[in-house]
N, C-alpha and C positions, 0 to 999 in steps of 0.2 A: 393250569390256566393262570392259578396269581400271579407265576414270575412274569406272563407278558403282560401285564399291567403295568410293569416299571419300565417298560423299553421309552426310550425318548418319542416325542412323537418327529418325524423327518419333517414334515412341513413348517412344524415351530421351531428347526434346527436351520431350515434353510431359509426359512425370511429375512429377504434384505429389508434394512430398516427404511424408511421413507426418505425420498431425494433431499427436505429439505437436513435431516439429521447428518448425512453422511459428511458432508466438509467438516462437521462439527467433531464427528468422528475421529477425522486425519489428525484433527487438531491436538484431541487426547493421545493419540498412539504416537504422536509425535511432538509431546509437550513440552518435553527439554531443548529442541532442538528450536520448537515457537519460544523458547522465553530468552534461550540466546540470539536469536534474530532481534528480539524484539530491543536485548540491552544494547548489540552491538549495533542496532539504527537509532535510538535514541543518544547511544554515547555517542556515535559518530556525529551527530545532531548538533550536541548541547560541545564537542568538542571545537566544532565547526562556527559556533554562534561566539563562544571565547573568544577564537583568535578574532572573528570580526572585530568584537569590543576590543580588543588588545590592538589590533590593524584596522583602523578605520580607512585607512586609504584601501582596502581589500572590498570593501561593501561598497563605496563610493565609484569603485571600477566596476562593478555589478552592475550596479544603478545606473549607472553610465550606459551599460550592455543593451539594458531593458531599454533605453532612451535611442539608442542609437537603434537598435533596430523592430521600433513599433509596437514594442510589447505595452510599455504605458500610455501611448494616446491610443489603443486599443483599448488596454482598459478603464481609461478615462469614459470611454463612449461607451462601452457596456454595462458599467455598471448604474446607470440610469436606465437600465431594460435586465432588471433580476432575472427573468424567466432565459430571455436569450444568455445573460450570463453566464448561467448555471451549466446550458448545454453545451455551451465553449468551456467552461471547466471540467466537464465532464468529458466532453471529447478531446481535451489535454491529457486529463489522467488515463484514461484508459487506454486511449492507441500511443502514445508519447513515450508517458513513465511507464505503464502496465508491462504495455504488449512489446514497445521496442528498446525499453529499456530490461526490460526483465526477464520476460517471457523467450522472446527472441534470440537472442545472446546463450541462454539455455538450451533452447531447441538446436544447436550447433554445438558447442561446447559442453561439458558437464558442468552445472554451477556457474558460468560465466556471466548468469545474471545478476548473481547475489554480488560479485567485485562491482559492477554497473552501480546496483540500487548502493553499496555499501558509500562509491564515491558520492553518487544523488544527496545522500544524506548528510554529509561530508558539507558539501556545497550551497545543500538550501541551509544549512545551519548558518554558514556565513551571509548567505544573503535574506536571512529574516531581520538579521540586526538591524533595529531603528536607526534613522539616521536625524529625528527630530522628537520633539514631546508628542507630536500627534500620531506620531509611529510609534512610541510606545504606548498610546491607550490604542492605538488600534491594534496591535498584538496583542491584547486582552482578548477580543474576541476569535481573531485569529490562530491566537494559540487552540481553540478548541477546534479547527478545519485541520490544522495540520496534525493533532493526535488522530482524529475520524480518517482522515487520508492517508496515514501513515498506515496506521491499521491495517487499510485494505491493501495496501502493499508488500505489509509483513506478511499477510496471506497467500499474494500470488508469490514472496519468495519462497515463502514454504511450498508452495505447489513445486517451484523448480528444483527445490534442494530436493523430495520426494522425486522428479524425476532425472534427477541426477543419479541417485542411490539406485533406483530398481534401473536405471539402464547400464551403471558399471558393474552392479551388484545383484542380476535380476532374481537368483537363490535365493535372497532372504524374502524373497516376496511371491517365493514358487513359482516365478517364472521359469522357463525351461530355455530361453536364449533371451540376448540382447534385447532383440528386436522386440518380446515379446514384454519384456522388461520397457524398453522406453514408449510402447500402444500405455502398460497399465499406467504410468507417470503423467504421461499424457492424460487420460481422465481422469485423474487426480490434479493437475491444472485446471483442468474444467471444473472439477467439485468446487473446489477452493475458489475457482474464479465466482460462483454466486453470491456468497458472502460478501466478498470484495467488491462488486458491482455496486450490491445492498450501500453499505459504506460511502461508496464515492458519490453515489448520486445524492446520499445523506446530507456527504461534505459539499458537494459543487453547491446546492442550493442553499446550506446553511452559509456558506460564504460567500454567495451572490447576494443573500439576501441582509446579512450583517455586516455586507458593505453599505449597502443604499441604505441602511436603515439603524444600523446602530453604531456604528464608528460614530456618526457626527454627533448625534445627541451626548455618546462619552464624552467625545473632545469639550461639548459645552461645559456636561455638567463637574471633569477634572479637572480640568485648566483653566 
C-alpha cells in the first residue's frame, strides 16, 4: 500500500489554471518572441519619430491628413466630454488598430498582422512628433497613453504570431491537423485579447482625461 501514496493525484494534474491567469501564461511560454515584438514596435516607433524630427515636411503632411479629413475638429469637440472621449478612443483601438489591423489580416494570412501593426508603428512614430512647444509638453503625458496602447497591441500580435505558428505548425502544439491547429490560435487570441482590452480602456480614459485636464495646466506651468 505505501507505494500508492506517491502516485500523483489526476485532478491536481489536470486543473486548468483560472481564466484570468492564462493570457499571462502565453505570455511566459512565449517570452522571447513578447520581448522581440515588443523591441521591434518600439524601434519601429522611436525610428519613425527621427526621421519626423529629421523631415518635418513628413509630420506637417500628417497634420494636414488629420485636418483634411475631420480627425482634429472631432477631436477638438470631444475632448470637452472625457467620458464620450474615452469611448471613441476605445472604439478606435480595438475595431480599427486591434481587430482590422491585426487581428484580421492574421485570420487570412499567417502573421500578416504583425507586417500591418509593424508599418502602424512605423507611422504613428512619425506622426507624434511635436510640431510646437505645446506639443512637446503635451507629449509628456501622452507618451504614457501610447506605452499603455502599445502594450495592448503587443498582445493581440502575440495572439497572431501564436496563431500563425499552431496553424502552419499545428505539431508542436499536438494538434493533429491545420484546422485544428488554427481553432487552438484562435483561443489563444481570445486569451490574450483580455489583457489587451484591460489596457486600452486604461489608455482611452487616461488620455481622454489628460487631455481636458492636464495638458493645459503643463503648458501653463512650463512655458
Amino acid at each position: 500500500m505505501g507505494h500508492m501514496t506517491s502516485l500523483p493525484d489526476s485532478n491536481a494534474t489536470t486543473e486548468r489554471p483560472p481564466l484570468w491567469r492564462r493570457p499571462f501564461a502565453i505570455v511566459r511560454e512565449n517570452m522571447r518572441v513578447y520581448l522581440i515584438i515588443n523591441l521591434a514596435t518600439y524601434g519601429l516607433a522611436i525610428i519613425g519619430f527621427l526621421i519626423g524630427l529629421a523631415f518635418p515636411a513628413l509630420t506637417a503632411a500628417k497634420g494636414e491628413a488629420l485636418v483634411e479629413d475631420g480627425t482634429v475638429e472631432l477631436v477638438s469637440w470631444l475632448v470637452n466630454i472625457p467620458p464620450l472621449f474615452a469611448l471613441v478612443i476605445l472604439g478606435v483601438n480595438v475595431f480599427r488598430l486591434s481587430l482590422l489591423t491585426i487581428v484580421l489580416p492574421s485570420l487570412i494570412v499567417p502573421f500578416a498582422g504583425l507586417a500591418f501593426f509593424g508599418y502602424w508603428a512605423f507611422q504613428i512614430g512619425i506622426t507624434l512628433v511635436p510640431t510646437s512647444s505645446q506639443g512637446w509638453v503635451a507629449l509628456i503625458p501622452h507618451s504614457l497613453t501610447f506605452v499603455i496602447e502599445v502594450q495592448a497591441y503587443i498582445l493581440v500580435a502575440l495572439g497572431a504570431y501564436r496563431l500563425g505558428t499552431s496553424w502552419l505548425f499545428p505539431r508542436r502544439i499536438g494538434a493533429q491537423s491545420r484546422r485544428r491547429g488554427y481553432v487552438l490560435g484562435l483561443k489563444q487570441i481570445g486569451l490574450l485579447a483580455l489583457p489587451a482590452l484591460v489596457l486600452l480602456i486604461v489608455g482611452a480614459v487616461w488620455e481622454a482625461y489628460s487631455l481636458r485636464y492636464f495638458v493645459h495646466p503643463l503648458i501653463q506651468m512650463l512655458l
